[in-house]
C-alpha positions in Angstrom: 61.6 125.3 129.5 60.5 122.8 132.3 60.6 126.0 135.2 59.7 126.1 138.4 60.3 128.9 140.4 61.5 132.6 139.7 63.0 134.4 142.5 63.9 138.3 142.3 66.9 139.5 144.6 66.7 142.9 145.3 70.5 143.8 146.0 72.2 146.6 147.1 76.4 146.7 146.9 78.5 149.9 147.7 81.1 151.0 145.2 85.1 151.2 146.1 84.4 154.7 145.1 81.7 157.2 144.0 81.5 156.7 139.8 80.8 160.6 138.6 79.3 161.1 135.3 77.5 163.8 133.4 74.0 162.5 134.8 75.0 161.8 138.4 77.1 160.1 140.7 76.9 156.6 142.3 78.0 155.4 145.6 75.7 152.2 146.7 74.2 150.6 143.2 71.2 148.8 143.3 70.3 145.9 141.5 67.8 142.9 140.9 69.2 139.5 140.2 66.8 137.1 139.0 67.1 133.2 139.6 65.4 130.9 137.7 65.0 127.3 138.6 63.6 124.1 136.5 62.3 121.2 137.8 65.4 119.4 138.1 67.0 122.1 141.0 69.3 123.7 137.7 69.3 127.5 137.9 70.0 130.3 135.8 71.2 134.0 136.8 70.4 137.0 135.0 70.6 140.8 136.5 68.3 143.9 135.9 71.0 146.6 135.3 68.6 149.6 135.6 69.7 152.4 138.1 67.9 153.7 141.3 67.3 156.8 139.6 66.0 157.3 135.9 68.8 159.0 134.2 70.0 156.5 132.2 67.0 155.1 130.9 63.2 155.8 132.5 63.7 152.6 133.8 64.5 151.9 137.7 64.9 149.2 140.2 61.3 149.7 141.3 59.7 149.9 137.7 61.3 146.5 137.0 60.1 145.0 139.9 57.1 146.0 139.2 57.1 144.9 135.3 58.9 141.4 136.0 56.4 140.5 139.1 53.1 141.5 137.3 53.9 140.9 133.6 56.9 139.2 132.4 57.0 136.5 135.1 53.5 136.3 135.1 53.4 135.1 131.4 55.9 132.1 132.5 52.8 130.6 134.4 50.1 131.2 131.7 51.9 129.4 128.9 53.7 126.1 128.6 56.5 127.5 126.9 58.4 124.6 125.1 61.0 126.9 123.4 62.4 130.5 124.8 61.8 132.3 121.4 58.1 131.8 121.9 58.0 133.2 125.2 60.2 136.0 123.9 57.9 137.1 121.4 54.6 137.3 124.3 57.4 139.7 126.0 57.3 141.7 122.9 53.9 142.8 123.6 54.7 145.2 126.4 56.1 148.5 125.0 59.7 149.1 126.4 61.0 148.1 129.5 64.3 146.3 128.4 66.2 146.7 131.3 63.4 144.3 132.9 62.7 141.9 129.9 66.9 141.7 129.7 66.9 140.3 132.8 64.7 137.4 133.1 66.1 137.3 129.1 69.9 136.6 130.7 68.5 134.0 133.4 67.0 131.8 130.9 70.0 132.0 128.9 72.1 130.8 131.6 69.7 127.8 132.2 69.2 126.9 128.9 73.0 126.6 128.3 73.6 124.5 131.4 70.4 122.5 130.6 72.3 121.8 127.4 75.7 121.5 129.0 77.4 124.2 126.8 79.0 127.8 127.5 77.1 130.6 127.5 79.8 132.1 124.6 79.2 128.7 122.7 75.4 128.9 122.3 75.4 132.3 121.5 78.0 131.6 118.4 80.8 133.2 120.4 84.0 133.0 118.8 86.6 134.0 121.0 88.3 132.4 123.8 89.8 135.7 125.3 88.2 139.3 125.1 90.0 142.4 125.1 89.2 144.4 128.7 88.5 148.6 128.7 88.0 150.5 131.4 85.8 153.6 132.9 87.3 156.3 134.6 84.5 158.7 136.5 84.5 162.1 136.4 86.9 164.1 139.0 90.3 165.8 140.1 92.0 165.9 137.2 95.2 164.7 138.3 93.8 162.2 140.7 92.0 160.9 137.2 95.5 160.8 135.4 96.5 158.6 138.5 93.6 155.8 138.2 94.7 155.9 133.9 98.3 154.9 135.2 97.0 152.2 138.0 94.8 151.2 134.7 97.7 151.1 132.5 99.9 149.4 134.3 97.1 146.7 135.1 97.3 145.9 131.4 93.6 147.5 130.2 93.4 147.7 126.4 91.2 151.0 126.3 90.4 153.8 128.1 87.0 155.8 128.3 86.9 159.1 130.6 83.3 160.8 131.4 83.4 164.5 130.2 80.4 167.5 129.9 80.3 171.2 129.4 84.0 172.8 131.8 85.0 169.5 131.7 86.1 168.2 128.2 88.9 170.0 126.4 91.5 171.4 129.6 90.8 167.4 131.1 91.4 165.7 127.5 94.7 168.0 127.1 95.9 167.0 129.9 95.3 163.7 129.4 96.6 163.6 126.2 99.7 165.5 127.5 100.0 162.2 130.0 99.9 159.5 127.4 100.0 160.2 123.8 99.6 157.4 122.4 96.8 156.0 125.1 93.5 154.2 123.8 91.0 157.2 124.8 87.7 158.1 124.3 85.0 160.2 125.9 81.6 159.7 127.2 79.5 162.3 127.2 76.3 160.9 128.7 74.2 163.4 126.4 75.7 165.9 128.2 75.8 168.5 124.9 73.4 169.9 121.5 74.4 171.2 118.3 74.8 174.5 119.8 78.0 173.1 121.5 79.9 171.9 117.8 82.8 173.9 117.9 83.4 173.0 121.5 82.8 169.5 120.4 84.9 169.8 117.3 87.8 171.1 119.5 88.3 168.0 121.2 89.3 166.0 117.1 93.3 167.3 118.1 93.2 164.7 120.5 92.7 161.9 118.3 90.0 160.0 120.2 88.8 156.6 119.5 85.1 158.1 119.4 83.0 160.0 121.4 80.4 158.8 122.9 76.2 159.9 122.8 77.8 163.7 122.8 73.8 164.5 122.2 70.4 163.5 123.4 69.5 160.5 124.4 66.9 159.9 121.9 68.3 161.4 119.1 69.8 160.3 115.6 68.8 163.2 113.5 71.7 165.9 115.2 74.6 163.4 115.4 74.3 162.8 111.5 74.8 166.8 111.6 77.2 166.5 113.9 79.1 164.0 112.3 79.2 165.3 109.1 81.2 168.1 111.0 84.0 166.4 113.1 86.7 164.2 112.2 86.2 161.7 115.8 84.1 159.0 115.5 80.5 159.4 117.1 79.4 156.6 119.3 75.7 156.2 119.8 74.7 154.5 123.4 71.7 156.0 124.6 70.2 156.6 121.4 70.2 152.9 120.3 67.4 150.9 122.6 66.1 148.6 119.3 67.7 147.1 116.3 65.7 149.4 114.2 67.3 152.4 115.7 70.7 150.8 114.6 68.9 150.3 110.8 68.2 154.0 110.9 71.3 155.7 112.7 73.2 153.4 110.0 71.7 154.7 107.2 71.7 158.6 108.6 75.3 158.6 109.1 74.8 159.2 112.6 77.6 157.4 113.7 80.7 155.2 112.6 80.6 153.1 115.9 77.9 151.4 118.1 77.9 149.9 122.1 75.6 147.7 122.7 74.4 146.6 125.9 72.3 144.1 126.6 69.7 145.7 129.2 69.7 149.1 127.2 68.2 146.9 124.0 66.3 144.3 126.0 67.9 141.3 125.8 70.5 138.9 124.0 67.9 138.3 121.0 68.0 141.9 120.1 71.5 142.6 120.7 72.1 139.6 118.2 70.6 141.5 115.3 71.9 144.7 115.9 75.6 142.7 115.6 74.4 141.4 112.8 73.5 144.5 111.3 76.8 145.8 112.0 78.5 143.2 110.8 77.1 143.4 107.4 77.9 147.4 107.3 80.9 146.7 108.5 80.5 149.3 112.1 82.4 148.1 114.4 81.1 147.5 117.7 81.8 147.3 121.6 80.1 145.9 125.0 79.1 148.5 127.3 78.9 148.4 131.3 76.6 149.7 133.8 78.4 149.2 136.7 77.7 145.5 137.6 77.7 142.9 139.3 79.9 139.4 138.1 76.4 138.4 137.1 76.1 140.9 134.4 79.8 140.7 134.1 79.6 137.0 133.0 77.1 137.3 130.5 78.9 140.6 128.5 81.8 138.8 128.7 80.2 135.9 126.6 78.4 138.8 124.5 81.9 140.2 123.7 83.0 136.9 122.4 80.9 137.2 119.4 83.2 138.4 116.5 82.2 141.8 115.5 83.1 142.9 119.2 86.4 144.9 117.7 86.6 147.1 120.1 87.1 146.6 123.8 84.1 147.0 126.2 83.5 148.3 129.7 84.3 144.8 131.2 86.6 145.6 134.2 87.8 142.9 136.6 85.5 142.8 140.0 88.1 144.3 141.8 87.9 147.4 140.4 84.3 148.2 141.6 83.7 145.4 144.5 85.3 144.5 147.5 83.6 141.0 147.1 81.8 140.3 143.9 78.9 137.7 144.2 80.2 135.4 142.1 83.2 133.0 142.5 85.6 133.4 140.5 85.9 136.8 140.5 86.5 138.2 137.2 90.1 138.6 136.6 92.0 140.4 134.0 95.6 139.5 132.9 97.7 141.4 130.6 94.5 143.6 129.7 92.1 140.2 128.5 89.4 138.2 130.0 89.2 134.5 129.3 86.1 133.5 127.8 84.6 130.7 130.1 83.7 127.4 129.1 81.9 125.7 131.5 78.2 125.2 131.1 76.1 128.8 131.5 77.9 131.8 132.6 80.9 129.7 134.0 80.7 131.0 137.2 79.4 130.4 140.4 76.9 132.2 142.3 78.3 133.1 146.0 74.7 132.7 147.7 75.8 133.0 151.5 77.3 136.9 150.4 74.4 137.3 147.8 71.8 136.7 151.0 74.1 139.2 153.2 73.1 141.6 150.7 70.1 141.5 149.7 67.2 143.9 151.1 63.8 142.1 150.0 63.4 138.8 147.8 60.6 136.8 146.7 59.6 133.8 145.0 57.3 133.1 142.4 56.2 129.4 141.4 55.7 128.9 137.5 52.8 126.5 137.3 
């Protein structure tokens, strides 16, 4: 892979606004970007998506500091890797942490493809040259969240997801519904209920949803096949699908008619690849999920939701809608609800380094022998 240098940004960006969800709420999101450089000064960007805190995932900024900087990058200087896949498959030998192997994953991506002076999309099999743009609305007042659907609506977005839990599902979806009746909605959950909580769940099917999503624990399969079998909206899993063998089994269960995937919650394009695959061939459709990003991540779903079973549209809002200044150049833009697919080499974007350096807390390099 002719590399030369890793270097981990640790980056810290304040939100327009606080995002509110089931877990938590999120004001200043932390994140790693990770740079790699060959030989030849090109350089690749990837981003570690995990949050400050572990309610996502048990991953965090710090864990996958710590896992990049004593394993992952490590393993870059041992071997002479001539082809990613091998290097992939040493990563494989360190249980978990995809948030961490995702990232230096998505960096080596990006180089490979301007190494090979193709798009991202391209060498991936992408097949689109526009992708369909969805949006997140947090948790809060529940007209002031009927406001942000209208901003959203008038700004041309294609789906819309709204964060509910327990006291906060039915009265907010009514009233929602009541807004727009024929709006693109679904709901997120976050895990936030159990199967004690079906006929409050089941409640929410006169309200048409496109799917509601992880309404159970975050490691389960087993009770949403339950559940399932007892509502008419679709069930989403998010949480509950970190490998492509959880897809295998979730499929087979029943316990859902739709999955998101994201790249960082499965470690990394390679996996994500077969789980789309899998899906394709059981004919589940499938959607590109966010976690609050930066353009970097940005770039690379937008090149993920190119592939063709992406049928549904993903969490891929326009920089604008979280930043005041993303860090890369162009910002990501939508227009009349769609994203154009880039298709210049890598990502197709540009890395803003004088704003990336303005906010960046600690860095560090790391030569690859």
């Amino acid at each position: 892979m002719n590399l030369s240098q890793v270097t981990l940004h640790h980056v810290k960006m304040r939100l327009l606004s606080p995002f509110q969800a089931s877990y938590g709420q999120v004001q200043d999101r932390e994140v790693i970007i990770v740079e790699a450089t060959d030989r030849d000064g090109v350089t690749g960007w990837g981003e570690c998506v995990a949050f400050s805190v572990p309610w996502y995932t048990e991953e965090t900024v710090k864990t996958c500091w710590h896992i990049l900087e004593d394993f992952l990058i490590p393993l870059l200087s041992q071997n002479s890797y001539k082809k990613m896949e091998d290097y992939l498959i040493d990563c494989s030998k360190y249980k978990r942490h995809n948030m961490a192997k995702a990232s230096i994953e998505a960096a080596l991506w990006d180089l490979d493809a301007k190494q090979k002076g193709v798009s991202l999309s391209s060498l991936w099999g992408g097949t689109r040259k526009e992708v369909e743009a969805g949006v997140v609305v947090g948790l809060g007042d529940h007209d002031q969240m009927i406001a942000s659907i209208q901003s959203y609506l008038d700004e041309g977005y294609k789906r819309f997801k709204v964060k509910i839990k327990p006291g906060q599902d039915y009265d907010l979806l009514k009233k929602i519904r009541s807004a727009f009746p024929t709006l693109p909605l679904m709901a997120d959950a976050n895990s936030a209920y159990s199967l004690a909580d079906v006929k409050r769940i089941k409640a929410l099917d006169e309200f048409r949803l496109m799917m509601i999503e992880q309404p159970l624990s975050s490691d389960d399969i087993i009770d949403h096949a339950t559940l399932q079998r007892q509502i008419d909206t679709p069930i989403c899993l998010d949480e509950s699908i970190v490998s492509f063998e959880d897809a295998r089994k979730a499929i087979e269960l029943g316990s859902c008619k739709i999955i998101n995937i994201k790249m960082g919650r499965v470690g990394g394009f390679r996996e994500a690849q077969k789980i789309h695959n899998l899906c394709q061939s059981h004919h589940i459709p499938i959607w590109c999920g966010g976690m609050l990003e930066t353009g970097v991540s940005r770039a690379h779903n937008i090149a993920l939701a190119s592939l063709p079973q992406f049928q549904i549209p993903g969490d891929i809002s326009a920089s604008s809608r979280y930043w005041s200044q993303d860090i890369i150049q162009p910002e990501v833009k939508i227009e009349n609800g769609k994203i154009q697919v880039p298709s210049e080499p890598g990502l197709g974007f540009e890395i803003d380094r004088k704003h990336l350096s303005n906010l960046t807390l600690y860095k560090q390099h790391f030569k690859i022998r």
